[in-house]
C-alpha positions as CSV (number, residue, x, y, z in Angstrom):
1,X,-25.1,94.5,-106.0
2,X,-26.6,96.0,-102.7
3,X,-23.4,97.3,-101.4
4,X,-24.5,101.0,-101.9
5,X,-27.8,100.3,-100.3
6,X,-26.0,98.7,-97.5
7,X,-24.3,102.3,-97.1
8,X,-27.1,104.4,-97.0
9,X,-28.9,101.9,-94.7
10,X,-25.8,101.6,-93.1
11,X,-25.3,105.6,-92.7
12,X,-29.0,106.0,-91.3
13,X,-28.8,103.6,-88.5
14,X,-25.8,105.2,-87.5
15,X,-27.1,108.6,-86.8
16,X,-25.6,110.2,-89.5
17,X,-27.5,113.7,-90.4
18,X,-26.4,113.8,-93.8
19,X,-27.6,110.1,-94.3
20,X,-31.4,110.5,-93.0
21,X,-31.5,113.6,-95.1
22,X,-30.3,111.7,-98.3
23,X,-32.7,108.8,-97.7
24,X,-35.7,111.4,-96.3
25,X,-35.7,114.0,-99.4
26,X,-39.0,113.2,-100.7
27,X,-40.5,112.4,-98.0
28,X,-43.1,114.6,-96.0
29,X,-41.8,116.7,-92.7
30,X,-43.7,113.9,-90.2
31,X,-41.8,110.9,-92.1
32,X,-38.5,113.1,-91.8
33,X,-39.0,114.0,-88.4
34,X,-39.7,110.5,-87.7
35,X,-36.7,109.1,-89.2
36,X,-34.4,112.1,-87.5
37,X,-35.2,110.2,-83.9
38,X,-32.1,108.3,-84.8
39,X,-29.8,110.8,-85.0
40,X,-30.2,111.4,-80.7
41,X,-30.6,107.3,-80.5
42,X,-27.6,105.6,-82.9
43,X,-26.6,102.3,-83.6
44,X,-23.2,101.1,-84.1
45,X,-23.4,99.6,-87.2
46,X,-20.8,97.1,-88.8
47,X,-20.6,95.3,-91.7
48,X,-20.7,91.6,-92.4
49,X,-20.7,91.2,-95.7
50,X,-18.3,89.1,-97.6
51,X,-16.5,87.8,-95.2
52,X,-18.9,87.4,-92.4
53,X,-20.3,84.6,-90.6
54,X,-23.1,82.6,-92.1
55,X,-26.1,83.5,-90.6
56,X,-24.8,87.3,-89.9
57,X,-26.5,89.1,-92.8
58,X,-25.1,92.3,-94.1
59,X,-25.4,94.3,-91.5
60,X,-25.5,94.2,-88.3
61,X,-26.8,96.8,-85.7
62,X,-25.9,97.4,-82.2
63,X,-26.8,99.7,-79.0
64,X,-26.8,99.4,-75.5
65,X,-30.4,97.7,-75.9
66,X,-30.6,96.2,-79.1
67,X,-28.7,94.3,-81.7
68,X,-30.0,93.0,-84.9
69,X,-28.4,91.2,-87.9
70,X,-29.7,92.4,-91.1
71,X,-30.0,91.3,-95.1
72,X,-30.6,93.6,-97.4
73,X,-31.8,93.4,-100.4
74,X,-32.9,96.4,-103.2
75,X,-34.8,95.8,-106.0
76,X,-36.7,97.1,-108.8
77,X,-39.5,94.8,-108.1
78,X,-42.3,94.8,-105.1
79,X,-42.2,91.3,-104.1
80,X,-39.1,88.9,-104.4
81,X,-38.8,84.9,-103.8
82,X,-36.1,83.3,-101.8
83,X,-34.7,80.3,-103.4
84,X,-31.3,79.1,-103.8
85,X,-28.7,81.6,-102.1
86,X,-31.1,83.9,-100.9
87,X,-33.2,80.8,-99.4
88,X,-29.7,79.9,-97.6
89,X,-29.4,83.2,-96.2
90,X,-32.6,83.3,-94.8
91,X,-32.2,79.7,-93.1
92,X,-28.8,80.5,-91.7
93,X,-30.4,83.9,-90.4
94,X,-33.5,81.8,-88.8
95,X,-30.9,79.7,-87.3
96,X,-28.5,81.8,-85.6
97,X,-31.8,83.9,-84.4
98,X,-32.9,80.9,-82.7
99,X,-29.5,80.2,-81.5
100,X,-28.6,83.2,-80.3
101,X,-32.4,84.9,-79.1
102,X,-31.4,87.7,-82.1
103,X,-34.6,88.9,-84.1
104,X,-32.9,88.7,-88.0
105,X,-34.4,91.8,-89.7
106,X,-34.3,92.2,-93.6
107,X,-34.4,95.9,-94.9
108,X,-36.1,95.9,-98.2
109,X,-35.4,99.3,-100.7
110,X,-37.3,99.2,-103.6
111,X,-35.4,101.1,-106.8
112,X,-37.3,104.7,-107.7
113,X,-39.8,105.5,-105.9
114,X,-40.6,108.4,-104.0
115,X,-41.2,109.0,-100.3
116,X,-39.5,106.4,-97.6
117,X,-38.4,103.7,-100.0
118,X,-37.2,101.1,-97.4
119,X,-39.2,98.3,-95.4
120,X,-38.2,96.2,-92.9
121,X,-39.3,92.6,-92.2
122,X,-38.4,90.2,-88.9
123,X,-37.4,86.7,-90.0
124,X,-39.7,84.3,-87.5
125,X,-38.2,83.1,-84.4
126,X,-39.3,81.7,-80.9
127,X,-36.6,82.7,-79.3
128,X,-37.0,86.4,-78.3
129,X,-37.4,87.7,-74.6
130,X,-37.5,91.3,-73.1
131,X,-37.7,94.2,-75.3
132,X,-37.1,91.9,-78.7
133,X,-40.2,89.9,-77.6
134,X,-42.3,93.4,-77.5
135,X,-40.6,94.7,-80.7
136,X,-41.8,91.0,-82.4
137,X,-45.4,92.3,-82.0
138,X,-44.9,95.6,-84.0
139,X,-42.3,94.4,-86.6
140,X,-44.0,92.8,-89.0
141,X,-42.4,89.2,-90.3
142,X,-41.7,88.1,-93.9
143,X,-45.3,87.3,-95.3
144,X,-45.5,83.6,-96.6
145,X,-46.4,82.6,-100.3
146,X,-49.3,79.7,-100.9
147,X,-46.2,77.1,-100.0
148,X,-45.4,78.6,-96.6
149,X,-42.3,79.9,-97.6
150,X,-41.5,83.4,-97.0
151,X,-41.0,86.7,-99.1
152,X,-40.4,90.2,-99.6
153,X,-43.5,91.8,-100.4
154,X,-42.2,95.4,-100.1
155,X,-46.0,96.9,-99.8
156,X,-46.5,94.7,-96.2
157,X,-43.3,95.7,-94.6
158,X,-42.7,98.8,-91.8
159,X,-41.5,102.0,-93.9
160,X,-38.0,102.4,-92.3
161,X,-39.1,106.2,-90.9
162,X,-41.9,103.8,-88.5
163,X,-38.9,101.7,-87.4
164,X,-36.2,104.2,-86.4
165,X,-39.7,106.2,-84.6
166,X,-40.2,102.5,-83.0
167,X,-36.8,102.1,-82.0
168,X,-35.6,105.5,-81.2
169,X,-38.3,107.4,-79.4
170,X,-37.4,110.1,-76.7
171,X,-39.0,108.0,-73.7
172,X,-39.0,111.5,-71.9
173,X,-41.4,112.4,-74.3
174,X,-43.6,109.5,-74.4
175,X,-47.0,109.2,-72.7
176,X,-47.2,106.6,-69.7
177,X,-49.3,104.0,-69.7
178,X,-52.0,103.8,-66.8
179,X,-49.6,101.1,-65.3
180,X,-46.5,102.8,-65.4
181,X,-49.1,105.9,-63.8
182,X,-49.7,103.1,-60.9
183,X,-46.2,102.1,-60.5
184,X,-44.9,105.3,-59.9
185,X,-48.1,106.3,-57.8
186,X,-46.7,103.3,-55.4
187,X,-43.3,104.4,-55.6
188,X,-44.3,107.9,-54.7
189,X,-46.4,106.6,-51.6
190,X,-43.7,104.3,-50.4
191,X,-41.3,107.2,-50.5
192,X,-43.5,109.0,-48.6
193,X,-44.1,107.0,-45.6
């Protein structure tokens, strides 16, 4: 059962110090510092299991800007098949996704071993717009077996410490782009005359 790995997950998104610690210990200081971002830039994270709504996963994360449903799954295994149940949950994910323009993530932990053990996967939609639709870019999505279907393949998801950096980045800290250099350029011009 994944309900502990739900917790930790769980306990990371929301900021919790004592939570990135836990899941950072053997990792190196750039991962940790990394996944420490989200400890200025939470997420409110509840959980759906059980009881929740079909197409909800097991958690699901929210901030002012974002909000994703996500499945986890933790295994002692590198790759795993959907089928059955877990092909279910994937199809209800897709759906309400497309429904609702939500990007479905699933968080991946693979049993002992060392260093950042979780990676997260976007289940494919075509219904994402602003910042999701920039996101879908640098997220990578389930990978697809021979069939078409998709799969966890731990080794081709985003380590979670690349996620939270995606995610939770100190935009006062980031570098402009040349166009956001131009835009305010403008803006500083205009204000001037």
């Amino acid at each position: 059962m994944a309900s502990s790995y739900e917790r930790e997950l769980r306990a990371v998104l929301a900021g919790s110090e004592d939570g990135v610690r836990a899941v950072t210990r053997s990792c190196d200081t750039v991962q940790t510092a990394k996944a420490m971002q989200v400890i200025q830039r939470p997420f409110l994270v509840v959980r759906a299991a059980g009881s929740g709504m079909e197409g909800s996963g097991d958690l699901l994360a929210l901030r002012g800007d974002l909000c994703f449903p996500i499945e986890v799954k933790a295994n002692k295994q590198r790759k795993m098949y959907l089928s059955g149940r877990t092909w279910d949950q994937h199809e209800s994910m897709r759906n309400e996704g497309e429904r609702c323009g939500l990007m479905p993530l699933y968080a991946h932990r693979l049993k002992g071993v060392r260093g950042d053990s979780w990676r997260i996967f976007r289940v494919e939609t075509t219904s994402l717009k602003g910042r999701l639709r920039m996101l879908q870019r640098r997220i990578p999505p389930l990978p697809r077996a021979r069939s078409g279907r998709p799969f966890l393949d731990w080794e081709q998801g985003m380590p979670l410490h690349m996620f939270l950096a995606l995610l939770c980045r100190n935009d006062e800290l980031r570098r402009p782009t040349l166009l956001e250099d131009l835009v305010d350029l403008h803006s500083e011009t205009v204000d001037a005359e």
